[in-house]
N, C-alpha and C positions, 0 to 999 in steps of 0.2 A: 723910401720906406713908407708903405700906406700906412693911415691911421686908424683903419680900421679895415678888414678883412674879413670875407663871410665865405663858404662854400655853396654851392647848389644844392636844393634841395630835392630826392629825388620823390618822383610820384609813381604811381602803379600805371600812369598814359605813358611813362616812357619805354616801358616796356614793348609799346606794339611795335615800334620800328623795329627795332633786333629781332622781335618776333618773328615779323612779316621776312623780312630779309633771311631768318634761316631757314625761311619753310620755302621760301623761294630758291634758297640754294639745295634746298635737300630736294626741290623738285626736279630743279634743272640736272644734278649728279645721279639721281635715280631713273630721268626719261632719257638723259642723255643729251636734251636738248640745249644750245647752248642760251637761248633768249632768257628764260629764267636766271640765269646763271648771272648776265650781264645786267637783268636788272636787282636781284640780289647783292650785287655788290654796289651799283648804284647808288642802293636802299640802303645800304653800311656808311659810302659815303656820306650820303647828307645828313645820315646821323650825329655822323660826328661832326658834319660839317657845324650845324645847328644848334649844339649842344653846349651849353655854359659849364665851365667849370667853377670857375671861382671870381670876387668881386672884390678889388680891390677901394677904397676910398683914401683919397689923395685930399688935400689942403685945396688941389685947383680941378680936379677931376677922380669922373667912376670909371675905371679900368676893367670892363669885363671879357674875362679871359675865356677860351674857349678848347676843345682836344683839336688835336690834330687835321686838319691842317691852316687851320682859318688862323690869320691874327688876329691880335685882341683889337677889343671898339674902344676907342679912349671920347669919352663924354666929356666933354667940359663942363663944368659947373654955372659958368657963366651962359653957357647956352641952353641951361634947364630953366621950363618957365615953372612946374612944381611936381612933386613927389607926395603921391598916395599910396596907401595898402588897398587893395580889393581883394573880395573872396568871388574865387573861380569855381564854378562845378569843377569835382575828380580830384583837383591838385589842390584846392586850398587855399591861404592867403598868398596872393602876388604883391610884389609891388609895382607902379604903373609911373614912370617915369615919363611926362611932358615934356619933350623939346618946343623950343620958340621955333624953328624952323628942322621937319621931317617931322619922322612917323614916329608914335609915341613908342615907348620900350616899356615891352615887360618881362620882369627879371624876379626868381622863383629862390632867394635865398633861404639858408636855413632857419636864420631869425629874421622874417621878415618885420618884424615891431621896429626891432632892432635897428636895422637897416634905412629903415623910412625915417625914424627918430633922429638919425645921426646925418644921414642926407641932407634934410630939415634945417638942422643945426646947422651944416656946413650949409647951406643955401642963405642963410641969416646971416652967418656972419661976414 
């Protein structure tokens, strides 16, 4: 059972992948051609591929879970070297997660204060 649990927050940038993706399917079903078609769904997939759903917080790790078909990233805590809020053009506050070894993570919850505050806390104690 996490001890704390957040959802994704959405922004008005998520919107262009489904966008792009239906205007390429309505291009491909209206010329008839099939290449739109196959990258319209493409553009579906990695949408969802990409796309966070929810953030679990554990006593030893961040659990972020994703739609279909990806599994979740399980972060150990132990292998965070620290946990910031940043404000991004478009979307707003992030939070920007350091790992000691790979590429840093940024994760778009719905209270991101929240989030960084209780990260923190579990990184401390």
């Amino acid at each position: 059972m996490p001890s704390y649990s957040n959802r994704y927050r959405f922004a008005l940038s998520d919107l262009s992948g489904p966008v792009f993706s239906a205007w390429l399917l309505i291009q491909g079903i209206t010329s008839g051609s099939l290449l739109p078609i196959v990258l319209g769904l493409a553009a579906v997939a990695f949408t969802l591929y990409k796309h966070h759903s929810r953030y679990d917080l554990f006593e030893d790790a961040l659990v972020i879970r994703y739609l279909v078909p990806r599994p979740a990233l399980v972060v150990y805590l132990r292998d965070i070297e620290s946990v910031q809020a940043a404000r991004q053009p478009i979307v707003g506050i992030v939070v920007v997660i350091e790992r000691k070894h790979g590429a840093k993570l940024v994760i778009r919850p719905g209270d991101s204060q929240e989030m960084e505050s209780r990260l923190n806390a579990a990184l401390s104690a």
